[in-house]
NUPAZA-614948 format. One record per residue (C-alpha): x, y, z negated; chain. Coordinates in nm, 2 decimals. Each point is the difference from the previous one (the first is absolute). Example, Ala and Ser with C-alpha at 12.3 -4.5 7.8 and 13.67 -1.06 7.14 Angstrom:
REM NUPAZA-614948
PT       xx       yy       zz   chain
PT     1.23    -0.45    -0.78       A
PT     0.14     0.34     0.07       A
***
This chain:
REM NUPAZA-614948
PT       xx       yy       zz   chain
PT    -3.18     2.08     1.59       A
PT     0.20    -0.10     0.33       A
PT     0.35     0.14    -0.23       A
PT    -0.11    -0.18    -0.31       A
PT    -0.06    -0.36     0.19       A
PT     0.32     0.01     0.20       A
PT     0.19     0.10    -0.39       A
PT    -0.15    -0.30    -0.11       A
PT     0.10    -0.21     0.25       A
PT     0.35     0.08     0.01       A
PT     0.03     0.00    -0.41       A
PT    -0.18    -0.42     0.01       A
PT     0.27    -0.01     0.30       A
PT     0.27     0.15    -0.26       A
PT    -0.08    -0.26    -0.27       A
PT     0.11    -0.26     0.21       A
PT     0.29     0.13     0.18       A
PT     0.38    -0.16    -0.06       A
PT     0.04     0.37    -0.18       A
PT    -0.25    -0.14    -0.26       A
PT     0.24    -0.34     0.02       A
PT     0.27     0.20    -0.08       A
PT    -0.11     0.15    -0.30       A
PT    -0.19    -0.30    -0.12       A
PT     0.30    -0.19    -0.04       A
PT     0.21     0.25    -0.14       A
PT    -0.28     0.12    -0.27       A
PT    -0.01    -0.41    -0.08       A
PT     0.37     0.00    -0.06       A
PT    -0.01     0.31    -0.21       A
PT    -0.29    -0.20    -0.17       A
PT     0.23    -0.22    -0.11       A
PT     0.22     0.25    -0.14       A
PT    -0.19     0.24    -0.17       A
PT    -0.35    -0.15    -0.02       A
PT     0.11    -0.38    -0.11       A
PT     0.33     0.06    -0.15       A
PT     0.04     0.39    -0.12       A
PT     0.29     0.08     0.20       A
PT     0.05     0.36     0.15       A
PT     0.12    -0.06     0.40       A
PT    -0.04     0.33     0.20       A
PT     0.18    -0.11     0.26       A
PT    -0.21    -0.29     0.13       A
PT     0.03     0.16     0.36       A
PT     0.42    -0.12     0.00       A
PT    -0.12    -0.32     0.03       A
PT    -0.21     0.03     0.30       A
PT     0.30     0.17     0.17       A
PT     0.22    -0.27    -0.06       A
PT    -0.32    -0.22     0.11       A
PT    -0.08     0.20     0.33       A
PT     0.39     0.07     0.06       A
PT     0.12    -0.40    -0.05       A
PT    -0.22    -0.08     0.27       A
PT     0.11     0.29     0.21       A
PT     0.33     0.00     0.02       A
PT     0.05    -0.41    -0.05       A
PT    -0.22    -0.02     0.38       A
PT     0.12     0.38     0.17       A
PT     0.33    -0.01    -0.12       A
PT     0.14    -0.39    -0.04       A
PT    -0.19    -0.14     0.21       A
PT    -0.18    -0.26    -0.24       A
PT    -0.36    -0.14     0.00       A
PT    -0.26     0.16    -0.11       A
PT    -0.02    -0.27    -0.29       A
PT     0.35     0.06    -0.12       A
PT    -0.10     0.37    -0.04       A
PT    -0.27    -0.08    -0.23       A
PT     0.23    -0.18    -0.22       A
PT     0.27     0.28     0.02       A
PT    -0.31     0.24    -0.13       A
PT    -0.05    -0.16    -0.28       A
PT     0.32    -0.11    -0.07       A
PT     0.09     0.35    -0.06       A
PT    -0.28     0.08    -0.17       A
PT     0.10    -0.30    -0.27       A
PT     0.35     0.20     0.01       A
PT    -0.12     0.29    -0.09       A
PT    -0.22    -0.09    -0.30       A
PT     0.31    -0.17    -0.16       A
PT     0.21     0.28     0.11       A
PT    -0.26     0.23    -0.16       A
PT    -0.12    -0.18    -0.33       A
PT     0.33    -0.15    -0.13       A
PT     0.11     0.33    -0.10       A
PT    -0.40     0.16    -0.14       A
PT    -0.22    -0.28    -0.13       A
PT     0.19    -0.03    -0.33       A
PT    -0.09     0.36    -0.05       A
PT    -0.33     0.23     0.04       A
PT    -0.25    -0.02     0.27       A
PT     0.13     0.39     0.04       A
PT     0.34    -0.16     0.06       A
PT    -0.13    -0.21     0.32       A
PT    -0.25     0.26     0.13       A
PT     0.33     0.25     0.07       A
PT     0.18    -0.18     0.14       A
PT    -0.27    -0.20     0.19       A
PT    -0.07     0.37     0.15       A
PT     0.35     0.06     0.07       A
PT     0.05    -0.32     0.18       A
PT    -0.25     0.05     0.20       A
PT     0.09     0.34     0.14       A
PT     0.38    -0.11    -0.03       A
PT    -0.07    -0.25     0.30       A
PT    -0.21     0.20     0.19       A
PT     0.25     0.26     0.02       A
PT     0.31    -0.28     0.04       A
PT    -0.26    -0.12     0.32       A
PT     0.00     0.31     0.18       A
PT     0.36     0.14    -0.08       A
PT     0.16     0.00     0.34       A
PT     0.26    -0.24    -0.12       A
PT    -0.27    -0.28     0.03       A
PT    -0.08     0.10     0.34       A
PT     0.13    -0.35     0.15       A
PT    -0.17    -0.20    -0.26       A
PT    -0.34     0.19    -0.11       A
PT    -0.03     0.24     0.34       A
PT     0.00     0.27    -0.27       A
PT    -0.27     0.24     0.01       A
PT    -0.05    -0.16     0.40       A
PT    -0.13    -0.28    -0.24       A
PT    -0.02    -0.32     0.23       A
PT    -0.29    -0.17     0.22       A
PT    -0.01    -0.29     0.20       A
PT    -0.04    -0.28    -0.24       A
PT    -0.31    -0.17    -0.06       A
PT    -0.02    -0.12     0.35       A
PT     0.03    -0.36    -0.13       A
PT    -0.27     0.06    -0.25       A
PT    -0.23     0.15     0.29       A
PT     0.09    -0.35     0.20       A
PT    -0.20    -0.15    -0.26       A
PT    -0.32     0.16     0.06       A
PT    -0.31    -0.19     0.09       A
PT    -0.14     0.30     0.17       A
PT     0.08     0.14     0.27       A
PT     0.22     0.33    -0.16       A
PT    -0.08     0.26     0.22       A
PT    -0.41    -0.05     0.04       A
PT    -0.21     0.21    -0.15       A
PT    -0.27    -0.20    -0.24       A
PT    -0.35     0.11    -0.19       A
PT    -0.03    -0.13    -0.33       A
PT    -0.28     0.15    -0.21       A
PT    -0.03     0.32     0.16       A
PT     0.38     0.02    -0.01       A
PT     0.26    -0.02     0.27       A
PT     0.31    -0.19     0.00       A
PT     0.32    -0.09     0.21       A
PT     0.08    -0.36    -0.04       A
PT     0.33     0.11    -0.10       A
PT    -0.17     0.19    -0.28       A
PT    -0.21    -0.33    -0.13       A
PT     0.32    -0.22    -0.01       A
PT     0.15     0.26    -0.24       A
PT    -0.28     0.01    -0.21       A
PT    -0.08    -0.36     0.01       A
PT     0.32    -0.11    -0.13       A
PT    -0.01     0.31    -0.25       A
PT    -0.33    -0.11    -0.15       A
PT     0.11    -0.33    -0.01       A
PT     0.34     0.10    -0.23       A
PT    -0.21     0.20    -0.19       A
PT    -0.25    -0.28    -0.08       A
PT     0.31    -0.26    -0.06       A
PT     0.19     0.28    -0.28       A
PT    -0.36     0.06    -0.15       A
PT    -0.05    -0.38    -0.03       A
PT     0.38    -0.06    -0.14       A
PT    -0.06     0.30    -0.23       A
PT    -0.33    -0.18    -0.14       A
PT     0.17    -0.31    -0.09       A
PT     0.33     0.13    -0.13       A
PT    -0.27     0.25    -0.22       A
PT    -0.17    -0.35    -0.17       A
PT     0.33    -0.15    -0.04       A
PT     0.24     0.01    -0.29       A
PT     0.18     0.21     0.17       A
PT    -0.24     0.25     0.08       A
PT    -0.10     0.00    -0.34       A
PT     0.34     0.09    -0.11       A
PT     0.01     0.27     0.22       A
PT    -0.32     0.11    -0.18       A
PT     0.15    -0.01    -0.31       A
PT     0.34     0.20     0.09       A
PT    -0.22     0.28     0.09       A
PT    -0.20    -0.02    -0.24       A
PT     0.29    -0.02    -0.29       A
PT     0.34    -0.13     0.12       A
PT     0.14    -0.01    -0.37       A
PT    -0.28    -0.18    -0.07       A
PT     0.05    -0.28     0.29       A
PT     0.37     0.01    -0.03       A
PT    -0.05    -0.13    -0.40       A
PT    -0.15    -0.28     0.14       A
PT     0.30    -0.14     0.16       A
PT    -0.07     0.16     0.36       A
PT     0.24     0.12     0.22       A
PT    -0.13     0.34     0.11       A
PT     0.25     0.14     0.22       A
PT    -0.05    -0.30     0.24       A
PT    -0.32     0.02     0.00       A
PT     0.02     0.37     0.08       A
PT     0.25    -0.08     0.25       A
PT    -0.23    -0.29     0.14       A
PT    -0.29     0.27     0.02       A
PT     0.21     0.30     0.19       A
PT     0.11    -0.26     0.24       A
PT    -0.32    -0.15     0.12       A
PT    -0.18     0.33    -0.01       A
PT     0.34     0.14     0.21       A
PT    -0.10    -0.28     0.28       A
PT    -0.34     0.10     0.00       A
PT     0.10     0.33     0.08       A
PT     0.24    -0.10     0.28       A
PT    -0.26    -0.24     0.19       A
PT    -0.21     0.35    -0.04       A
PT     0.27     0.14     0.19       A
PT     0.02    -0.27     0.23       A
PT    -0.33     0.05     0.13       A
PT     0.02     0.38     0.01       A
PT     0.32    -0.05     0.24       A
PT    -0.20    -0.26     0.27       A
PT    -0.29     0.21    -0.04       A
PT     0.17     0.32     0.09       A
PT     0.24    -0.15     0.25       A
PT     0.31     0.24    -0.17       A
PT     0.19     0.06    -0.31       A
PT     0.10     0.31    -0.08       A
PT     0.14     0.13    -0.37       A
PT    -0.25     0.29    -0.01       A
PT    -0.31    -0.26     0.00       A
PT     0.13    -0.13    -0.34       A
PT     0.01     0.33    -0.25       A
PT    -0.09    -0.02    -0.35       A
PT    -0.30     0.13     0.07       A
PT    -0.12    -0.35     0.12       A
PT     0.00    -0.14    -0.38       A
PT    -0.17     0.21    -0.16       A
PT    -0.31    -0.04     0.27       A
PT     0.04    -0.37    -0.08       A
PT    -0.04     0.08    -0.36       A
PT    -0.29     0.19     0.15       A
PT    -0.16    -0.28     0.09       A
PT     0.06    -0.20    -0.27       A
PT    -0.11     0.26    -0.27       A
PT    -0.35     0.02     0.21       A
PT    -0.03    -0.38     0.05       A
PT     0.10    -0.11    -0.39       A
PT     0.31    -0.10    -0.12       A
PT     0.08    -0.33    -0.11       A
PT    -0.31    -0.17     0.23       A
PT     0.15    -0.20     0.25       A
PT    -0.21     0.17     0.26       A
PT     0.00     0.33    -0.14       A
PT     0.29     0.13     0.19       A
PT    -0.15    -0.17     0.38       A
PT    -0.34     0.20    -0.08       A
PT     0.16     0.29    -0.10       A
PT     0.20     0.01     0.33       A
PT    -0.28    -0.02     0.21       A
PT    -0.21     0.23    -0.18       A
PT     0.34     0.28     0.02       A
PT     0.01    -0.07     0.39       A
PT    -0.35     0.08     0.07       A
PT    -0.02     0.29    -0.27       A
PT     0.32     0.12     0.23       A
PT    -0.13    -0.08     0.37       A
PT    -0.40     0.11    -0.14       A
PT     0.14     0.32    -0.14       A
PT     0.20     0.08     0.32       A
PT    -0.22    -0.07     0.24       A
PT    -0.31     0.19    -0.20       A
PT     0.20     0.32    -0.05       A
PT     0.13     0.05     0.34       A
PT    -0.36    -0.01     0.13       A
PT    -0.14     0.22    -0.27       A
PT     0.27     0.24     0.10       A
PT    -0.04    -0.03     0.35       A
PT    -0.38     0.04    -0.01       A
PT     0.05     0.34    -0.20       A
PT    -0.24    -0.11    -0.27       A
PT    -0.07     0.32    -0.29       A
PT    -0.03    -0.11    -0.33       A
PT    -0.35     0.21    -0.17       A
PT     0.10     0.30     0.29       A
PT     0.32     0.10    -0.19       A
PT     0.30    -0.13     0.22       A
PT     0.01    -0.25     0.24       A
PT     0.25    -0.27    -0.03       A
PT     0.23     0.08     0.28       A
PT     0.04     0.29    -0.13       A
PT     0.18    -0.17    -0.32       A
PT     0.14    -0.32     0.17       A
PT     0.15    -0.07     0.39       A
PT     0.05    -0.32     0.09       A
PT     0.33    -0.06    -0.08       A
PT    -0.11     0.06    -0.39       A
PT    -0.21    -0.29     0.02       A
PT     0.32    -0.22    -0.02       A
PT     0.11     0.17    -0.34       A
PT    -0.38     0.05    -0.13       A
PT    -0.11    -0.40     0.02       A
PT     0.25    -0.06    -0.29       A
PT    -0.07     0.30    -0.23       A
PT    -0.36    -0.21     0.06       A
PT     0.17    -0.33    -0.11       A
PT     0.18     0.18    -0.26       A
PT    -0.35     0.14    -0.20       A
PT    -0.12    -0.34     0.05       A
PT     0.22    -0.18    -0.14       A
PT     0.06     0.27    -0.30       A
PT    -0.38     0.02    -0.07       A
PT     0.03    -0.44     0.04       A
PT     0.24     0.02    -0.31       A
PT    -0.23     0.24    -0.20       A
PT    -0.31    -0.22     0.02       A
PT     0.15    -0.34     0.08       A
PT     0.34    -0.08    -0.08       A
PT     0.00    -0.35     0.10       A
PT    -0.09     0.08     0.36       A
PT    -0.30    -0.16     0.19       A
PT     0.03    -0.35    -0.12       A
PT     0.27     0.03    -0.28       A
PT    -0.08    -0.08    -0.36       A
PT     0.12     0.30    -0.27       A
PT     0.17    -0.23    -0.20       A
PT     0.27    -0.13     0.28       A
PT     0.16     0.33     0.06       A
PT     0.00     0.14    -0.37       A
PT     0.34    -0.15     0.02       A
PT     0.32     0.13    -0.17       A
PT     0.21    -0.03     0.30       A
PT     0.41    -0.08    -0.16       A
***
């Protein structure tokens, strides 16, 4: 009972972690994309790179403020929508999801090639950074503090503060711009673009619009993952990363403006629950009806690789029975994505 409580306090502790930041604003860009729009972006976790990296490398390596950084983050991230959806939009959502995909491994590989050693610290990655972020703090950063049965540095409750706080501003902008004309041509390119572009719209700039403002959602996503962490490195960003957003989108319901920011706290404390819970079962030997006790199946270091065959059934047996995730309505994502 002792193993179960302590799971469940660190999966509530999960759900509100800057991890859960992270993939919240990168599942509410890719909302945008796919959910809102109907376009196809597997590489979602580029952007937070250049997000994570622009902040990294403008305060490590040129010396700027902290502020500056931010802009150079998503600066490049505005870069590399353009430099990614002037070629694809006017073709098939296939189109954009390969070469979203390739772009995204593309750059991590370019970022720890040893050629960008003196720019990107290569597979070193690069630290020392967010110290003028940390000045900010209200708190004092390295005391320990109980909130809810839950310990955090203060540190820790800057990063997530400030997280929170961007998630609730893009969730907000994302409800207006969704009750807007232009949100409702976005609604109506995904939902026939043939259809909208009879009617005298433009829809490769609005496509373009969308992949851009989703692409800076996805680099303040990085953003936060950077301060929170304290280091880039290219490893942290594989591909891998967008297609767990997409993980938490799927569960929370596309096309709800907080579908994606529930779905990403529900993933975190499915992934920190599941953990936590298996270790102890397999350290406490537990049988299962006499036949073979669990640590005779799993070790420890399985746990790490069995939590997301977990979150891989889940979702699976989600799509099965309830397609539009937890809050998601069936009719927004029967879309025919172009």
């Amino acid at each position: 009972m002792t193993e179960f409580l302590d799971a469940l306090q660190l999966g509530v502790r999960a759900m509100f972690a800057y991890q859960a930041v992270f993939f919240a604003l990168l599942a509410i860009g890719l909302n945008l994309h796919f959910g809102y729009t109907g376009l196809l972006n597997f590489g979602q976790i580029a952007f937070a790179m250049l997000g994570g990296y622009g902040i990294a490398i403008s305060v490590s390596q040129w010396g700027l403020p902290f502020g500056v950084g931010v802009l150079v983050g998503l600066g490049a991230a505005v870069v590399l929508a353009l430099l990614l959806g002037l070629p694809t939009l006017r073709l098939r959502a296939d189109y954009l999801g390969i070469v979203t995909i390739a772009a995204a491994e593309a750059l991590r590989l370019l970022f720890r090639s040893v050629s960008a050693t003196d720019l990107t610290g290569s597979t070193l990655g690069l630290q020392a950074f967010n110290g003028g972020f940390l000045a900010l703090c209200p708190w004092t950063v390295a005391k320990r503090y109980d909130i809810l049965g839950t310990r955090w540095s203060g540190a820790e409750l800057w990063v997530i503060t400030v997280g929170w706080t961007l998630v609730l501003l893009c969730s907000l902008l994302v409800f207006a711009l969704m009750r807007s004309p232009w949100g409702r041509v976005l609604r109506a390119v995904r939902e026939d673009e043939d259809a909208a572009r009879a009617l005298g719209k433009n829809v490769y700039a609005y496509k373009m619009q969308s992949l851009v403002l989703g692409g800076v959602f996805g680099a303040l996503g990085g953003m936060v993952y950077a301060v929170g962490t304290g280091a880039v490195q290219p490893d942290q960003y594989q591909n891998a990363n967008t297609f767990l957003a997409y993980g938490a989108l799927i569960l929370g319901g596309a096309a709800r403006v907080l579908g994606p920011v529930i779905g990403a706290m529900l993933l975190w404390f499915i992934i920190a629950f599941s953990e936590s819970g298996l270790t102890a079962l397999v350290d406490s030997g537990v049988s299962f009806f006499g036949l073979f006790r669990l640590d005779e199946v799993f070790s420890t270091t399985d746990v790490s690789y069995a939590r997301f065959v977990i979150i891989g059934l889940g979702i699976m047996l989600l799509m099965v029975f309830r397609p539009q995730g937890i809050i998601g309505d069936r009719r927004e994502v029967m879309l025919d994505a172009r």
